[in-house]
The first five atom37 places (N, CA, C, CB, O) and aatype in JSON, in Angstrom:
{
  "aatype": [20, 20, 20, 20, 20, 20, 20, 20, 20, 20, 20, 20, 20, 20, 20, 20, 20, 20, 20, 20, 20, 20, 20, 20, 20, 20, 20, 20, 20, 20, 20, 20, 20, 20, 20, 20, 20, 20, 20, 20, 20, 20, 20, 20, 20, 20, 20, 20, 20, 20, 20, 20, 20, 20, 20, 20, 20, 20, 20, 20, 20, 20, 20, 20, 20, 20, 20, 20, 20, 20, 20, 20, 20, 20, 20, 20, 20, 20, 20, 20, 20, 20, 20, 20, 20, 20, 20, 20, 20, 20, 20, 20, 20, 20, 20, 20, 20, 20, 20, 20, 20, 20, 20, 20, 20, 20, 20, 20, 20, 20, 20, 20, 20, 20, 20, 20, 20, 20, 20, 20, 20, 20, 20, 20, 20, 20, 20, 20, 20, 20, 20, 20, 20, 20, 20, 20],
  "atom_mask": [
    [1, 1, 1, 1, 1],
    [1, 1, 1, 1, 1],
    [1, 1, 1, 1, 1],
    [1, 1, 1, 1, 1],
    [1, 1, 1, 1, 1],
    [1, 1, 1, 1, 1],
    [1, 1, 1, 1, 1],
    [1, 1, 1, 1, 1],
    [1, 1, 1, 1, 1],
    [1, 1, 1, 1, 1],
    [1, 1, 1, 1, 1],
    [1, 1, 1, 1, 1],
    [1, 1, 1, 1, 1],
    [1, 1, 1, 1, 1],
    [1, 1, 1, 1, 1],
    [1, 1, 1, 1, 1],
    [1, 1, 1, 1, 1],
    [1, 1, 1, 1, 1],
    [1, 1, 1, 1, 1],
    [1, 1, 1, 1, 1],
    [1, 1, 1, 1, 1],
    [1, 1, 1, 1, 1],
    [1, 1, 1, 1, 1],
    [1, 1, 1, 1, 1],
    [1, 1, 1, 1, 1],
    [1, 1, 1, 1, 1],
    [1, 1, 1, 1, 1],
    [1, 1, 1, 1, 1],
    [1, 1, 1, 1, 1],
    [1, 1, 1, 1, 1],
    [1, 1, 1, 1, 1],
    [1, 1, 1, 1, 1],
    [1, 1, 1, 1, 1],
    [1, 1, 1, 1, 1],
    [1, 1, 1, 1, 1],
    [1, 1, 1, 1, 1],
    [1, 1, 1, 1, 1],
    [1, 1, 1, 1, 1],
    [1, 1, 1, 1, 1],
    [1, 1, 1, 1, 1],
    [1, 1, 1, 1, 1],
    [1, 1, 1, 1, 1],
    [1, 1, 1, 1, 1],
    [1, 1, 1, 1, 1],
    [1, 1, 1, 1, 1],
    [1, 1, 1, 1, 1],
    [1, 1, 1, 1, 1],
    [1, 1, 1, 1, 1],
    [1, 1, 1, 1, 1],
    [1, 1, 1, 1, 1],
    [1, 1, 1, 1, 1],
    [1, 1, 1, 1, 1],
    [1, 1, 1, 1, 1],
    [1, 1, 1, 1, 1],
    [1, 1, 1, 1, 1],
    [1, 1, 1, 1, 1],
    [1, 1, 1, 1, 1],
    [1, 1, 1, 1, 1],
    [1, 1, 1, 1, 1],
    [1, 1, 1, 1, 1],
    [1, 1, 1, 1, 1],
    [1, 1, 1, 1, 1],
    [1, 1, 1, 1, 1],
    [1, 1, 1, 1, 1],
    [1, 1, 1, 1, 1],
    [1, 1, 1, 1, 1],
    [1, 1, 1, 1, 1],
    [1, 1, 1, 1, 1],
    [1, 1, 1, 1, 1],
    [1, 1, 1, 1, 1],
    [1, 1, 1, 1, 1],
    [1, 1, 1, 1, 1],
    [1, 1, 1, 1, 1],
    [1, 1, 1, 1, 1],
    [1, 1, 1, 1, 1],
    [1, 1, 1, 1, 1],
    [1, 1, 1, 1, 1],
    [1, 1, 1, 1, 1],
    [1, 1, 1, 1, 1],
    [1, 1, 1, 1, 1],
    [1, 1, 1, 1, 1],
    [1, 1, 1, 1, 1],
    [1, 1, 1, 1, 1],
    [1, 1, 1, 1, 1],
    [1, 1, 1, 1, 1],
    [1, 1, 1, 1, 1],
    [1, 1, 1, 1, 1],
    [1, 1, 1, 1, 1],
    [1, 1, 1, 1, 1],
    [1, 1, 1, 1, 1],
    [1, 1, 1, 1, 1],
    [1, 1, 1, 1, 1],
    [1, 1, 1, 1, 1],
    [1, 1, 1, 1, 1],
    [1, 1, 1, 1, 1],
    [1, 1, 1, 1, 1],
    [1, 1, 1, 1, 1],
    [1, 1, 1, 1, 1],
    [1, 1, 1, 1, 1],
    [1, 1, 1, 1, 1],
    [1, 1, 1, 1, 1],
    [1, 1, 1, 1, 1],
    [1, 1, 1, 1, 1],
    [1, 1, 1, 1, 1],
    [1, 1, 1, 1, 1],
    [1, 1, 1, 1, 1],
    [1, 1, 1, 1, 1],
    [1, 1, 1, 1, 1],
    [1, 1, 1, 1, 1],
    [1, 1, 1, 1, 1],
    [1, 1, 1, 1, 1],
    [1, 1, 1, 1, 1],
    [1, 1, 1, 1, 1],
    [1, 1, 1, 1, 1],
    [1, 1, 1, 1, 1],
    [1, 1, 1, 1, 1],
    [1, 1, 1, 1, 1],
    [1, 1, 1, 1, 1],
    [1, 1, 1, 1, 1],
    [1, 1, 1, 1, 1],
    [1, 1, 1, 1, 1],
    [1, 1, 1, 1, 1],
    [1, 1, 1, 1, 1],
    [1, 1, 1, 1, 1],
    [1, 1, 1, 1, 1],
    [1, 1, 1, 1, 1],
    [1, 1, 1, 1, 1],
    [1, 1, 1, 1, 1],
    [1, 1, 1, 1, 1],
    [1, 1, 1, 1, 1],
    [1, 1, 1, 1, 1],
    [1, 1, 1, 1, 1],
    [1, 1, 1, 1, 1],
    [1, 1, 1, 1, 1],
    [1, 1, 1, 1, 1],
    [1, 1, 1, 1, 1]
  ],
  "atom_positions": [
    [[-39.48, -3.83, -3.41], [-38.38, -4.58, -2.88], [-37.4, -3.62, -2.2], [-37.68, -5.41, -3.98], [-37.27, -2.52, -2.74]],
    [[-36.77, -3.84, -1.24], [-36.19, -2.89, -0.03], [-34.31, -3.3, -0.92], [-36.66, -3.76, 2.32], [-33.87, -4.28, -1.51]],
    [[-33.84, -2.22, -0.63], [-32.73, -2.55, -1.57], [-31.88, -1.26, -0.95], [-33.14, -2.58, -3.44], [-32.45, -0.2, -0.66]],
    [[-30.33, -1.51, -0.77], [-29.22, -0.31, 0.09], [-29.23, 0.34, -0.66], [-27.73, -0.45, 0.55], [-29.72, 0.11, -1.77]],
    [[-28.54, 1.65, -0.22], [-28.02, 2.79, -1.13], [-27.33, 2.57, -0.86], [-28.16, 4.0, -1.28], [-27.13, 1.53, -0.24]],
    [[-25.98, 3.93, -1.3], [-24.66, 3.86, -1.25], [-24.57, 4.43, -0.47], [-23.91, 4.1, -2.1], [-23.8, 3.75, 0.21]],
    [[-24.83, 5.54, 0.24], [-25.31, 6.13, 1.73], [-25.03, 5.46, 2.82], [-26.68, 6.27, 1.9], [-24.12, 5.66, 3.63]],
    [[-26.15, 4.36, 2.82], [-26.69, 3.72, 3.88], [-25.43, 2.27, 3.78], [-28.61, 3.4, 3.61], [-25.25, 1.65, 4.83]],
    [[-24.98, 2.02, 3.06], [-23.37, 1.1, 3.13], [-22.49, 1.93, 4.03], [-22.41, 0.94, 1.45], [-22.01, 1.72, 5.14]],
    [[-22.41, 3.11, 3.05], [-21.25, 3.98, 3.81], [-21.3, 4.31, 5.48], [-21.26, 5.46, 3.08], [-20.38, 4.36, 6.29]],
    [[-22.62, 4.49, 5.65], [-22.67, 4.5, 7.28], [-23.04, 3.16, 7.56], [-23.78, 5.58, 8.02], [-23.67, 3.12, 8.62]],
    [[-22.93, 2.33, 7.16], [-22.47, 0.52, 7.94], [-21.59, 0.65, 8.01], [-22.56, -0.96, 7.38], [-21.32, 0.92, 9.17]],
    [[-20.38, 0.64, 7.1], [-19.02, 0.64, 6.79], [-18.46, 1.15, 8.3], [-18.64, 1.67, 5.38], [-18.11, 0.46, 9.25]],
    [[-18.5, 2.63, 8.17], [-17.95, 3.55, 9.32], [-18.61, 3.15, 10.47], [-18.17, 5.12, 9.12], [-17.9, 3.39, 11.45]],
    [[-19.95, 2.5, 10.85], [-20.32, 1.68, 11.98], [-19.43, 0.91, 12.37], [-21.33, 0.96, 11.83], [-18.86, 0.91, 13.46]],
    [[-19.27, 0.09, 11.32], [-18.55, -1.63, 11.74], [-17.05, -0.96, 12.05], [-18.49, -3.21, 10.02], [-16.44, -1.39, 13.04]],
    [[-16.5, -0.03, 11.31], [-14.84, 0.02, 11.97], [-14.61, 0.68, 13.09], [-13.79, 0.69, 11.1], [-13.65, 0.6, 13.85]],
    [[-16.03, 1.66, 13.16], [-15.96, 2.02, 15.14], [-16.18, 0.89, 15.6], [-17.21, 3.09, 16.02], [-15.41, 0.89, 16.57]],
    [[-16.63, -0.01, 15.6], [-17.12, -1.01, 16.61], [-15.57, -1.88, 16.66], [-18.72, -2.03, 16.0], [-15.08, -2.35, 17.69]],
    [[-14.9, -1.98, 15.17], [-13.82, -2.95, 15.61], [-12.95, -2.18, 16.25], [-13.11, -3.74, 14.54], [-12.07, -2.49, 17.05]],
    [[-13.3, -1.09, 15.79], [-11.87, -0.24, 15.92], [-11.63, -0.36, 18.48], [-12.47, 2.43, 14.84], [-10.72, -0.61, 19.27]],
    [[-12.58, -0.11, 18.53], [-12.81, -0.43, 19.98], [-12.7, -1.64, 20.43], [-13.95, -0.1, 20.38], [-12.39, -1.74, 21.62]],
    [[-12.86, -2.69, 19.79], [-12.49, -3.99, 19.7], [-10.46, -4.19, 19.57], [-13.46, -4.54, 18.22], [-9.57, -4.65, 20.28]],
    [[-10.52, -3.86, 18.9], [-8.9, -3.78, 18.03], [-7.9, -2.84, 19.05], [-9.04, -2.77, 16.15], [-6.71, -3.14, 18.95]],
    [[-8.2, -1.8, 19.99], [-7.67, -1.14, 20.61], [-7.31, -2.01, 21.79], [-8.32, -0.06, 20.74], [-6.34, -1.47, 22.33]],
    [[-7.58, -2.91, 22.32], [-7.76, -3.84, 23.24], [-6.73, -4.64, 23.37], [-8.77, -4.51, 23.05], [-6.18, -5.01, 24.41]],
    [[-6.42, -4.95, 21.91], [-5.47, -5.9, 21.47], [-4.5, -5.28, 20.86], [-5.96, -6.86, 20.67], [-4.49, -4.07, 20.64]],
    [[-3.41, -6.25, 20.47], [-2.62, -6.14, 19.49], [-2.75, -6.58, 17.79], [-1.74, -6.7, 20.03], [-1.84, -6.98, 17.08]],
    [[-4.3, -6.36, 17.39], [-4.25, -6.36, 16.26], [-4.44, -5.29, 15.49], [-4.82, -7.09, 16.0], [-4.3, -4.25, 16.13]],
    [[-4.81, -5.1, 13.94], [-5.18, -4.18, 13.62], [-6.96, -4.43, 12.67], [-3.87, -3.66, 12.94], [-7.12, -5.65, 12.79]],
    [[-7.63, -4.14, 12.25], [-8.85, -4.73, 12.1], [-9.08, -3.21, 10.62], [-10.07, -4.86, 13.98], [-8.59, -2.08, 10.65]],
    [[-10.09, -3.89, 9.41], [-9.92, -3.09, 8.26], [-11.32, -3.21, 7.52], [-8.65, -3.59, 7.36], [-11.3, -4.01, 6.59]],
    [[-12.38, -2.65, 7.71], [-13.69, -2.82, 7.1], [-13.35, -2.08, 5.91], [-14.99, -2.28, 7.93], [-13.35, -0.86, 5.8]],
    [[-12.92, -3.3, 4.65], [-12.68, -2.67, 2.9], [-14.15, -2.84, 2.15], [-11.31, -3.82, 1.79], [-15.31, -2.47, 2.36]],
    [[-13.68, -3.34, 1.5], [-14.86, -3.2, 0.23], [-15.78, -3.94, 0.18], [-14.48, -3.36, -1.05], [-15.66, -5.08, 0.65]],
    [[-17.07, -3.47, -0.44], [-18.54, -3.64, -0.36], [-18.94, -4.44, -1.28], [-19.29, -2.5, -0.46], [-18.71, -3.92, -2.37]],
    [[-19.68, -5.96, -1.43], [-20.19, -5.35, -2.94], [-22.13, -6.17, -2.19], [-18.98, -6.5, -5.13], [-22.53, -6.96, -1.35]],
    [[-22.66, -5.25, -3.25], [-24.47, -5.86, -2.37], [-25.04, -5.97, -4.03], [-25.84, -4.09, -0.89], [-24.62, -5.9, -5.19]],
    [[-26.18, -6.17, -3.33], [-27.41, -6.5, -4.75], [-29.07, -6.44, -3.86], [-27.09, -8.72, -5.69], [-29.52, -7.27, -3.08]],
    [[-29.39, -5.76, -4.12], [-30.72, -5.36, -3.13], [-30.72, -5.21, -2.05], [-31.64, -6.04, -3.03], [-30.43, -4.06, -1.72]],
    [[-30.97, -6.0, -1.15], [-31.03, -5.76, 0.19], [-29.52, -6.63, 0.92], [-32.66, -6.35, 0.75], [-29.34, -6.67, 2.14]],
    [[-28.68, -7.2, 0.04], [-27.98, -7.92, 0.72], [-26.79, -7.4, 0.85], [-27.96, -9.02, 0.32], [-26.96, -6.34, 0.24]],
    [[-25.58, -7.37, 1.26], [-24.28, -6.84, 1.33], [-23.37, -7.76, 2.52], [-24.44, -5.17, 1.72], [-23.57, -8.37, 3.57]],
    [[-22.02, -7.34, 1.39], [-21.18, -8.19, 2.21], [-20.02, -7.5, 2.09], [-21.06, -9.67, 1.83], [-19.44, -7.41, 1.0]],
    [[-19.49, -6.83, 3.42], [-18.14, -6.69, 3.45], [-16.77, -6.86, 3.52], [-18.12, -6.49, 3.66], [-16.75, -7.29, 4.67]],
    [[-15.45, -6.85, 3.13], [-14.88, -7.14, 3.63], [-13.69, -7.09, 5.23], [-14.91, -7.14, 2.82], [-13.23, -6.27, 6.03]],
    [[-13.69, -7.72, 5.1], [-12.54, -7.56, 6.73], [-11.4, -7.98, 7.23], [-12.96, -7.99, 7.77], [-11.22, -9.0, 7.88]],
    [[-10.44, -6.97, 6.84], [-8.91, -7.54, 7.0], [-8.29, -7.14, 8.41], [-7.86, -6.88, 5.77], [-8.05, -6.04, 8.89]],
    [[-8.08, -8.78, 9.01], [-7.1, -8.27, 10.22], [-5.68, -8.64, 10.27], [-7.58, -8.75, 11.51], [-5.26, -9.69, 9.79]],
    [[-4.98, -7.78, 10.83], [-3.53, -7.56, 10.71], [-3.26, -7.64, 12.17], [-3.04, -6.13, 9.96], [-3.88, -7.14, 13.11]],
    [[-1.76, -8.7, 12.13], [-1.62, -8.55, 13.87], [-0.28, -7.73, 13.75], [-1.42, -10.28, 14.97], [0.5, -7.45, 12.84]],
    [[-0.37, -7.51, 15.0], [0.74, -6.51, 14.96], [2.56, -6.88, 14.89], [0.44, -5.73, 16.28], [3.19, -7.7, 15.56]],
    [[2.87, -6.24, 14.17], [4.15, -5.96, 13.59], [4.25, -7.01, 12.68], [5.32, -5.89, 14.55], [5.43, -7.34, 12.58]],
    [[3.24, -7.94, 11.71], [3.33, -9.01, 11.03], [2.99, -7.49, 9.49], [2.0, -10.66, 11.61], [2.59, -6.33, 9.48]],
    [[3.5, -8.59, 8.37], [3.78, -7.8, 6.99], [2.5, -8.12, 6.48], [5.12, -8.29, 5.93], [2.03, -9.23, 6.7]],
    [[1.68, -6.97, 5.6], [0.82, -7.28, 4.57], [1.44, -8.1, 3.54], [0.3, -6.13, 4.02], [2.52, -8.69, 3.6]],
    [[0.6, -8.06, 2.58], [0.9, -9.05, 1.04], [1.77, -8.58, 0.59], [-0.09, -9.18, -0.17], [2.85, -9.12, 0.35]],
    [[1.26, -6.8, 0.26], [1.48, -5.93, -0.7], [3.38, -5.43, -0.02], [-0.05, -4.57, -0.72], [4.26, -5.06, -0.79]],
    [[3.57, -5.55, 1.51], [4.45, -5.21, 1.95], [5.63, -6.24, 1.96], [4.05, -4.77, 2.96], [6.78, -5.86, 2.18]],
    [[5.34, -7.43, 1.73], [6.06, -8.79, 1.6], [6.49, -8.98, 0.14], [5.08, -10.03, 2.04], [7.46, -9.7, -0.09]],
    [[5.62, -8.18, -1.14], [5.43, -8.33, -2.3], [6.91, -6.73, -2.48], [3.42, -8.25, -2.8], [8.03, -6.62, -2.97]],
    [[6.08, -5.99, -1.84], [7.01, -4.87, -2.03], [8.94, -5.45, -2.04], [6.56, -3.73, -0.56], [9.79, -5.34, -2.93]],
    [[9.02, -5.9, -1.02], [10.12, -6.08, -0.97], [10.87, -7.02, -1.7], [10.25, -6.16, -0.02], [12.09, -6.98, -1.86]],
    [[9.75, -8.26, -2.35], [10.58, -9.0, -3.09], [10.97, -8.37, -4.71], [9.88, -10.38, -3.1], [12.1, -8.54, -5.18]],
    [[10.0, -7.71, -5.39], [9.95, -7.43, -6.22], [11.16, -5.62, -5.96], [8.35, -7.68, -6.58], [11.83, -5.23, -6.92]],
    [[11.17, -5.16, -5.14], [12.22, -3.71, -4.78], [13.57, -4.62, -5.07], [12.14, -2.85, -2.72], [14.55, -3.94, -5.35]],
    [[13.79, -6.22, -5.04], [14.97, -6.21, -4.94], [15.1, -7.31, -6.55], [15.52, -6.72, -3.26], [16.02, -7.95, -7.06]],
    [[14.22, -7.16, -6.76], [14.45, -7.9, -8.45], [14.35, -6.05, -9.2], [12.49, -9.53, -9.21], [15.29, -6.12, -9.99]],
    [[13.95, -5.06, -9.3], [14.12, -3.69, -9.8], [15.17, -3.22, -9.42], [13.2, -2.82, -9.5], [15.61, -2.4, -10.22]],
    [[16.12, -3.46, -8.06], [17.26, -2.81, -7.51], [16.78, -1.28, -6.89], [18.41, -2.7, -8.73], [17.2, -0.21, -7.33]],
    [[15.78, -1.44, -5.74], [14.67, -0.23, -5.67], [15.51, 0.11, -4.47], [12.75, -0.55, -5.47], [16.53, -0.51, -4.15]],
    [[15.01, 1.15, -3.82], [15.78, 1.65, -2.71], [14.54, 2.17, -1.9], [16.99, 2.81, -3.12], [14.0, 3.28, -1.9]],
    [[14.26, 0.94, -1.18], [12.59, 1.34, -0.1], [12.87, 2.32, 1.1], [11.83, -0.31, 0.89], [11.95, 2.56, 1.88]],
    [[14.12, 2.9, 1.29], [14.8, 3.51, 2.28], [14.08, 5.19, 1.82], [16.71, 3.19, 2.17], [13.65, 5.96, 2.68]],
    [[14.07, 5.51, 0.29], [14.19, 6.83, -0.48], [13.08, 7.53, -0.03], [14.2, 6.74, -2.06], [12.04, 6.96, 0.31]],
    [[13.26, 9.04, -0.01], [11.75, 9.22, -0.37], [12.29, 10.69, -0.77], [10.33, 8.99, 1.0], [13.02, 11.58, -0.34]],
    [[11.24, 10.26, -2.16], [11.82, 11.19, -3.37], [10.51, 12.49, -3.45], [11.99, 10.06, -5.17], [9.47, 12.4, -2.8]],
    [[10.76, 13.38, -4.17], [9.37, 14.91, -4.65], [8.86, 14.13, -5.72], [10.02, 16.92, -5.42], [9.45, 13.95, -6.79]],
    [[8.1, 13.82, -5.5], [6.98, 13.79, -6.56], [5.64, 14.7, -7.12], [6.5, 12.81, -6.25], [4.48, 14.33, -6.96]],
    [[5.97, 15.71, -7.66], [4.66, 16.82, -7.75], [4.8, 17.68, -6.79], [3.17, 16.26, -7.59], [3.86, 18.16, -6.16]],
    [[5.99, 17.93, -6.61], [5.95, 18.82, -5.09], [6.06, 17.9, -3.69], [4.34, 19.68, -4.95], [6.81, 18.36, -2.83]],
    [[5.56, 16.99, -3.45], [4.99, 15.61, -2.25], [6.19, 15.67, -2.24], [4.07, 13.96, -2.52], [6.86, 16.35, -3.01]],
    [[6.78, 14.66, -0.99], [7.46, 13.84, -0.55], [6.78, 12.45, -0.54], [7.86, 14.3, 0.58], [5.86, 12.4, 0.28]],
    [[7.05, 11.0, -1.42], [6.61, 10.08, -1.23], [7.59, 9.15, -1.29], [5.69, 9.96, -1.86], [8.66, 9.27, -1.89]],
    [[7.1, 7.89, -0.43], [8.07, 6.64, -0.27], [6.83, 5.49, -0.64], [8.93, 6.46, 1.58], [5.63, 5.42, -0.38]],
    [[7.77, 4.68, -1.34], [7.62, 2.91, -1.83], [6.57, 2.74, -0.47], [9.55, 1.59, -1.76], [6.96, 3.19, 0.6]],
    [[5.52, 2.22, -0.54], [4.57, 1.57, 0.72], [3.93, 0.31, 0.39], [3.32, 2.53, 1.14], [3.06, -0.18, 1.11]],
    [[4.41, -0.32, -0.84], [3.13, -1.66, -1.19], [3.44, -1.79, -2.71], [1.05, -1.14, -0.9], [3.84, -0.98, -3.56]],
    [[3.04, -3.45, -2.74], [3.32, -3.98, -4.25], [2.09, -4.67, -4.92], [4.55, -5.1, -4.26], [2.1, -5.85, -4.58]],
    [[1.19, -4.42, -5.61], [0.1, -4.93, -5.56], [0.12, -6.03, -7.08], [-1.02, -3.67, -5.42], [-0.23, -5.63, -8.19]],
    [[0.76, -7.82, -6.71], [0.84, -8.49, -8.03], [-0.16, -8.51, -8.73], [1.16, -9.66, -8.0], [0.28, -8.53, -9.88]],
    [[-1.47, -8.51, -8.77], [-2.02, -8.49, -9.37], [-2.77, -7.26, -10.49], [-2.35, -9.04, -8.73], [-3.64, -7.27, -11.35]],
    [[-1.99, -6.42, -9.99], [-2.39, -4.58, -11.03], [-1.11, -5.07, -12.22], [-1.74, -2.21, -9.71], [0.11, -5.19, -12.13]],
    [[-2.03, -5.23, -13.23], [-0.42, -5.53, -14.6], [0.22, -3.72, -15.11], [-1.37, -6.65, -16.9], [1.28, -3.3, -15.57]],
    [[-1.13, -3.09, -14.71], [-0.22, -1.67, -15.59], [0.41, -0.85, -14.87], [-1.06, -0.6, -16.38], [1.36, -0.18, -15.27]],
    [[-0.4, -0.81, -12.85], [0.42, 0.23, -11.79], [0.12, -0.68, -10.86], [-0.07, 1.94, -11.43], [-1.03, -0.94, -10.51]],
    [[1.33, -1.32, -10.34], [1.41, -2.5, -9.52], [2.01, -1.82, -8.14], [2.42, -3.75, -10.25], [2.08, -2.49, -7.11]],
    [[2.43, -0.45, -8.18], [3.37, -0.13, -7.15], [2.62, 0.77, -6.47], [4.73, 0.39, -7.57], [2.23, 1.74, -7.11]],
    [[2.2, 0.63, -4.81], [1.81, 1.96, -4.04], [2.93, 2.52, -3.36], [0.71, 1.75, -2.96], [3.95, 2.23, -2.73]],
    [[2.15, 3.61, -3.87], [3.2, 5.31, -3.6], [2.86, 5.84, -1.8], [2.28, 7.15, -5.09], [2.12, 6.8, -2.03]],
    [[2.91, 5.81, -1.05], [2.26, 6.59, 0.03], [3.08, 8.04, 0.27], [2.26, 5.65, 1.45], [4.29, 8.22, 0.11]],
    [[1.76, 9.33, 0.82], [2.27, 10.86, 0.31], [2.8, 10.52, 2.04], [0.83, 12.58, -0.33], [2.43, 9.54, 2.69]],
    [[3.66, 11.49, 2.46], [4.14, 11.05, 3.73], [3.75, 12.14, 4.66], [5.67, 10.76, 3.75], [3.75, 11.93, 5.87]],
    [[3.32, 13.57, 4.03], [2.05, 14.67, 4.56], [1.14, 14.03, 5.22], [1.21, 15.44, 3.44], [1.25, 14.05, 6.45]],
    [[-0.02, 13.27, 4.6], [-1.23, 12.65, 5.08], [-1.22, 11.09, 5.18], [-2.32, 13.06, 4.19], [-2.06, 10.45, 5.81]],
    [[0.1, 10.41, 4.3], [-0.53, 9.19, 4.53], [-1.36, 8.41, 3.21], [-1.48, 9.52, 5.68], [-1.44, 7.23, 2.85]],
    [[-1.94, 9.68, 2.69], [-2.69, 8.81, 1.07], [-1.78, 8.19, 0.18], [-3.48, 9.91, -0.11], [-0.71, 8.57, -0.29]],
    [[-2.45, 7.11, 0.04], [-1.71, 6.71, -1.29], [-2.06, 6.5, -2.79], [-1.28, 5.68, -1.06], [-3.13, 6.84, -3.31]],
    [[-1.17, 5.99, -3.33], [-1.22, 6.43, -5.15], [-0.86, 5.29, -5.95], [-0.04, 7.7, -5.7], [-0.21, 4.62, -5.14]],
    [[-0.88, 4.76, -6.85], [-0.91, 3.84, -7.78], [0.52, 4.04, -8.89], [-2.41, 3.99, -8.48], [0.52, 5.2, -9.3]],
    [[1.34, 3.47, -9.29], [2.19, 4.04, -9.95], [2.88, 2.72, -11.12], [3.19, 4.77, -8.82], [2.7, 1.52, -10.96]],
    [[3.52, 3.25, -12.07], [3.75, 2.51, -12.41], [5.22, 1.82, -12.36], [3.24, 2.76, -13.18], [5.73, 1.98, -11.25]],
    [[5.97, 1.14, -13.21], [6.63, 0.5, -13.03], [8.18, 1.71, -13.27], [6.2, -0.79, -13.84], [9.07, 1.96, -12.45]],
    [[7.94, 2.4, -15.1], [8.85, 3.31, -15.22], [9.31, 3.8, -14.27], [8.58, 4.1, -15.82], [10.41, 3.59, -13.77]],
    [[8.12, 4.8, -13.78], [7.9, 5.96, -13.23], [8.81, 5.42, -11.94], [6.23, 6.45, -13.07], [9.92, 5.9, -11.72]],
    [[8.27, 4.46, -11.18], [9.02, 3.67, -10.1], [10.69, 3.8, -10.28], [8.54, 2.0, -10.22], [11.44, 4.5, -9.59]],
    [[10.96, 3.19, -11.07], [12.43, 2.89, -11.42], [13.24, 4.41, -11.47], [12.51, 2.02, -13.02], [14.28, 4.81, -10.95]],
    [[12.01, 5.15, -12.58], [12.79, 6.6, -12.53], [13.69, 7.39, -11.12], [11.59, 7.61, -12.88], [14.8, 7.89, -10.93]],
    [[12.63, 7.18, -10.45], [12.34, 7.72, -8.95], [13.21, 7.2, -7.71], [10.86, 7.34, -8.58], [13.83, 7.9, -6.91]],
    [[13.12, 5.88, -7.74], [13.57, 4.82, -6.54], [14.27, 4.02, -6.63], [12.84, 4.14, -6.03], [14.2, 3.05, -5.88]],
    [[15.27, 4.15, -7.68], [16.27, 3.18, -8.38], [17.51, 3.41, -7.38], [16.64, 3.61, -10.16], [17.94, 4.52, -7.05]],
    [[17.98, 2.25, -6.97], [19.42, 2.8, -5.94], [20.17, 3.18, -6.6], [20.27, 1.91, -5.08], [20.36, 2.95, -7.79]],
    [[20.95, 4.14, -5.57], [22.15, 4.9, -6.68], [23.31, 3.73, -6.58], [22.93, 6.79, -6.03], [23.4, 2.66, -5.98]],
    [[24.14, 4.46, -7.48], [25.46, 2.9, -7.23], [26.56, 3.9, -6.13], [26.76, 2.15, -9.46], [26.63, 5.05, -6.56]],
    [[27.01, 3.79, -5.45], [27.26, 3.94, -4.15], [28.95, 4.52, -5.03], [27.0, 2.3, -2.88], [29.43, 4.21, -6.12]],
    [[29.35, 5.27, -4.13], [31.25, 5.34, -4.97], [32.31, 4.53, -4.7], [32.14, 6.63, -4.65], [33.47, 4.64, -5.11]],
    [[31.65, 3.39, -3.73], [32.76, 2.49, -3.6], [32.62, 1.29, -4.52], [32.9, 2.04, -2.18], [33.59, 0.54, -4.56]],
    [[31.67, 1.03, -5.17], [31.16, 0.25, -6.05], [31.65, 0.68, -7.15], [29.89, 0.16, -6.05], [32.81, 0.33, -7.37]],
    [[30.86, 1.68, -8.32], [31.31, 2.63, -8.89], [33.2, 2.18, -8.86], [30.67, 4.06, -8.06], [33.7, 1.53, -9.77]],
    [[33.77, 2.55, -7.99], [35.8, 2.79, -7.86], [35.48, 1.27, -8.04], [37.05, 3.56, -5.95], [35.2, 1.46, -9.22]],
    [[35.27, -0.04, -7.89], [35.59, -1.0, -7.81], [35.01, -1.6, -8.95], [35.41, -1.42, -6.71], [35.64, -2.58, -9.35]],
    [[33.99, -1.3, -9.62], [33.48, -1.66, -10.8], [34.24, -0.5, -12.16], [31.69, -1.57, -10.56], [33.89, -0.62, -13.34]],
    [[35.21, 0.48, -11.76], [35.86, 1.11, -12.83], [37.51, -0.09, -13.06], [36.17, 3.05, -12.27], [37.82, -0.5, -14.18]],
    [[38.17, -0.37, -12.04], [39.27, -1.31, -11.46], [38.92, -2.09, -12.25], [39.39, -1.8, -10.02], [39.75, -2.43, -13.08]],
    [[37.69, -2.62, -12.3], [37.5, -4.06, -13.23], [37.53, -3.9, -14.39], [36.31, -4.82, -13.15], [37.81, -4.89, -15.08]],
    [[37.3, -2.75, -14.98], [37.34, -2.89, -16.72], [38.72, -2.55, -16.98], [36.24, -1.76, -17.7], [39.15, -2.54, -18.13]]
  ]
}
């Protein structure tokens, strides 16, 4: 029985996003050959298109949830040495829901919620601060 490797996906994969990718240059969209899953000879990929200047999930998610934490998506803090900023909110990860993107290359990272808050928490500003001391 004739059945893929993981090889022979991987060069479909990188086939199909040259082909959109020449497709996608044309236009104003953006085009995303993700994840695989097969079983012998069959396979099915996925394919996310993005039009341009419209928000992902994770970027629509980012922002609602940055402003229930009091996050500051503006920051971009050292992490390990890196420079990284807030890039994506992923609801459905329960333990690291938050992507990190390194701003060197572009990779991104998984993080969690603490760690988030530690990092990207807005500061309270000194006119706030003077006006929230007035009140007590």
């Amino acid at each position: 029985m004739a059945e893929f490797t993981r090889k022979q996906l991987d060069t479909i994969r990188k086939q199909m996003q040259n082909a959109l990718n020449m497709f996608a240059n044309k236009t104003d969209i953006q085009i995303e050959v993700g994840n695989c899953s097969y079983r012998g000879g069959e396979a099915t990929f996925k394919v996310k298109v993005l039009m341009e200047g419209a928000k992902t999930r994770e970027q629509q998610d980012l922002e609602f949830y940055a402003e229930l934490h009091n996050l500051d998506l503006t920051a971009v803090e050292k992490l390990r040495g890196e420079d990284m900023q807030l890039s994506g909110y992923k609801s459905r990860a329960r333990k690291k829901p938050w992507i990190l993107k390194r701003l060197r290359d572009g990779a991104e990272f998984v993080a969690d919620t603490n760690l988030v808050e530690k990092f990207f928490k807005k500061r309270e500003s000194i006119h706030e601060f003077i006006a929230n001391a007035t009140l007590t």
